[in-house]
C-alpha positions as CSV (number, residue, x, y, z in Angstrom):
1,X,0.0,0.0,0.0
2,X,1.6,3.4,-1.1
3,X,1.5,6.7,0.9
4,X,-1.6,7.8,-1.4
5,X,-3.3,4.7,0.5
6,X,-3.3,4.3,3.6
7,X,-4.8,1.5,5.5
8,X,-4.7,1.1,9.8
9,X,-7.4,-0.5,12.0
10,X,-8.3,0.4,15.5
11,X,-10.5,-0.2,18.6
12,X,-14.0,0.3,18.2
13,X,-15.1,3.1,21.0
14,X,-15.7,1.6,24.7
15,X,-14.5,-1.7,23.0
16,X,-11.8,-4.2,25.0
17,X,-12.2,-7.0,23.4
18,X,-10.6,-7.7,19.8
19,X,-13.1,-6.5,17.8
20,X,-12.9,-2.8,15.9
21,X,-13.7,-0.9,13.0
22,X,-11.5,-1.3,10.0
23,X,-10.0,2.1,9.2
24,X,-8.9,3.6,5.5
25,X,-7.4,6.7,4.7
26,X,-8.7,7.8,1.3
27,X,-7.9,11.1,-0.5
28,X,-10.1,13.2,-1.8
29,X,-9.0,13.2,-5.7
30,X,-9.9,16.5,-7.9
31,X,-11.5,13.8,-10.7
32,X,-13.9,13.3,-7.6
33,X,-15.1,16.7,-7.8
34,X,-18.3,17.7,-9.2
35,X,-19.5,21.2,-10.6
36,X,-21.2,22.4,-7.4
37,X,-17.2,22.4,-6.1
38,X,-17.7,18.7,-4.0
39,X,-17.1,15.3,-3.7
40,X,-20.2,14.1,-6.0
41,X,-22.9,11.7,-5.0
42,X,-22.4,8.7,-6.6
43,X,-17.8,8.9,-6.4
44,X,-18.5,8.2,-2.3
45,X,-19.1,4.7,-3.2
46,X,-15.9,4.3,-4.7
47,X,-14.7,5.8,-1.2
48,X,-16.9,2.5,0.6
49,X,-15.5,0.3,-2.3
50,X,-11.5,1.1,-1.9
51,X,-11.9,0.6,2.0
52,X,-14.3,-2.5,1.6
53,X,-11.2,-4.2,-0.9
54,X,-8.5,-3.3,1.4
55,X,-10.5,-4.6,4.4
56,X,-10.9,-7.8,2.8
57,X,-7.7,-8.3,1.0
58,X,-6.2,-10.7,3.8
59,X,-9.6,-13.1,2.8
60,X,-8.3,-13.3,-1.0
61,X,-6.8,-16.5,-0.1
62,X,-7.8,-19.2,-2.8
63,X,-7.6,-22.7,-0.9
64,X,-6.3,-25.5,-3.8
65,X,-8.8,-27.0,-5.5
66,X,-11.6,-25.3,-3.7
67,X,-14.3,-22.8,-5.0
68,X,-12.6,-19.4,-6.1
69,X,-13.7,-17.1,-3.6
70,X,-15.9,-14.0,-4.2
71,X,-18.0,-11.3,-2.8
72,X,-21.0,-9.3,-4.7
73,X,-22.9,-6.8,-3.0
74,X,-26.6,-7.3,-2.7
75,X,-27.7,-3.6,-1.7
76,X,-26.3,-0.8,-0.6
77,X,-27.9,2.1,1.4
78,X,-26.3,6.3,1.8
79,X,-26.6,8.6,3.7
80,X,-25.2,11.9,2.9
81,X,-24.6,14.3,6.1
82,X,-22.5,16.8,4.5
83,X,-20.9,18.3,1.3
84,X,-16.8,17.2,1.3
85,X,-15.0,19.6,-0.8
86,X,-11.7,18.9,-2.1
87,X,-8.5,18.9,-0.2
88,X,-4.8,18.0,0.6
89,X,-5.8,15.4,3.4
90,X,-7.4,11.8,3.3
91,X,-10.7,11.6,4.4
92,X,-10.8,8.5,6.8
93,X,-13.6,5.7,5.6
94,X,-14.0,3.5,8.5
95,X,-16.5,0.6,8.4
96,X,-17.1,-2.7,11.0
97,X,-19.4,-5.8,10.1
98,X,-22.7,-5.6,12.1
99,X,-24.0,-8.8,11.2
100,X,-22.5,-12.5,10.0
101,X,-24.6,-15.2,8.9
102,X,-23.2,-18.5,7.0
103,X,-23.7,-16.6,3.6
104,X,-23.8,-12.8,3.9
105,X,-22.4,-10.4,6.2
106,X,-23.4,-6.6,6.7
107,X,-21.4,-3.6,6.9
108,X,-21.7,-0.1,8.2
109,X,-19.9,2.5,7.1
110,X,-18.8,6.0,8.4
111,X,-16.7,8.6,5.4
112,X,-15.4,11.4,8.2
113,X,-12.7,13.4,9.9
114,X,-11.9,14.4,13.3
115,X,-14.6,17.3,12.6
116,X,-16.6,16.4,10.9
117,X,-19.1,13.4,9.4
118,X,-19.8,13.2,5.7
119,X,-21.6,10.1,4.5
120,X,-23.0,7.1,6.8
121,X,-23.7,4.3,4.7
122,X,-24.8,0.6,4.7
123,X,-24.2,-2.7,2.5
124,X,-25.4,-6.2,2.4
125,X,-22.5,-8.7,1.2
126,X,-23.3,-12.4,-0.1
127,X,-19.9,-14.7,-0.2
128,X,-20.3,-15.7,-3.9
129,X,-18.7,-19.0,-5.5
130,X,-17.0,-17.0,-8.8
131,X,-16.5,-20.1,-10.8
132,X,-19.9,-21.5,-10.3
133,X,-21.9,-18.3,-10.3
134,X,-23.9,-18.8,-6.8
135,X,-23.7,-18.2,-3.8
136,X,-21.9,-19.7,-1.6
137,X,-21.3,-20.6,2.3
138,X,-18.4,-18.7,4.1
139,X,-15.6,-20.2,5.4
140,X,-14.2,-20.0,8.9
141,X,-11.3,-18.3,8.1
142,X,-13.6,-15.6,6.6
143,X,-15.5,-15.7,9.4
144,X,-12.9,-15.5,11.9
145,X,-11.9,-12.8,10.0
146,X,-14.9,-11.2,9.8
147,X,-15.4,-11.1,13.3
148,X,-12.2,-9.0,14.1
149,X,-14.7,-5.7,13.0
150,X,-17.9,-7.1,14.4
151,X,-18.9,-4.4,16.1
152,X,-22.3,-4.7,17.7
153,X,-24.3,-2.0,19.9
């Protein structure tokens, strides 16, 4: 991961156990800018989808001879809280699972600073068998890692 990208993870707030939100430092690029002078609408969910891919990245493991491993989003939900404009600094996109069940998992998302809170957001994610087209069952090193950001309240 280069400089531009910048990945960390931390503690969830109040949290002691092992469990935290997944944490992504993303810039704010000036392609991302629309005419009204901010981050358009629809480029935050690149934002989501750079932080969801580095988040998962450790799961990419293909076992031998096994399925090839996939995930496709089922639905997606936004909630934009307030205009970003552009800028020298990363905006941090953290997200946590809030839910695991033996084929999907949801996510909750938060695109923010230390002043401020820009988009809240919400996905549904079905582990999908690539080679087969289907879905698929986790695995329990997917959920095992899945569980390090289940973050319940």
């Amino acid at each position: 991961m280069t400089d531009f990208h910048r990945q960390t993870t931390c503690q969830a707030p109040g949290d002691t156990g092992t469990a935290g939100r997944f944490v992504f430092e993303r810039p704010v690029r000036f392609a991302d800018i629309d005419n009204l002078g901010h981050v358009n609408n629809v480029r935050f969910f690149d934002y989501l989808e750079d932080a969801r891919v580095a988040m998962f990245h450790p799961m990419r493991r293909r076992e031998s001879g096994g399925a090839r491993p996939g995930m496709v989003v089922a639905r997606h939900e936004i909630d934009y809280r307030r205009a970003l404009d552009f800028r020298i600094e990363p905006v941090r996109v953290e997200l946590w699972v809030t839910e695991i069940t033996s084929v999907r998992f949801n996510l909750a998302y938060e695109i923010r600073d230390d002043d401020a809170l820009y988009v809240e957001a919400r996905s549904v994610m079905v582990a999908y068998d690539v080679d087969n087209a289907r879905p698929r069952r986790l695995g329990q090193d997917e959920i095992a890692h899945l569980k390090r950001f289940l973050v319940t309240s």
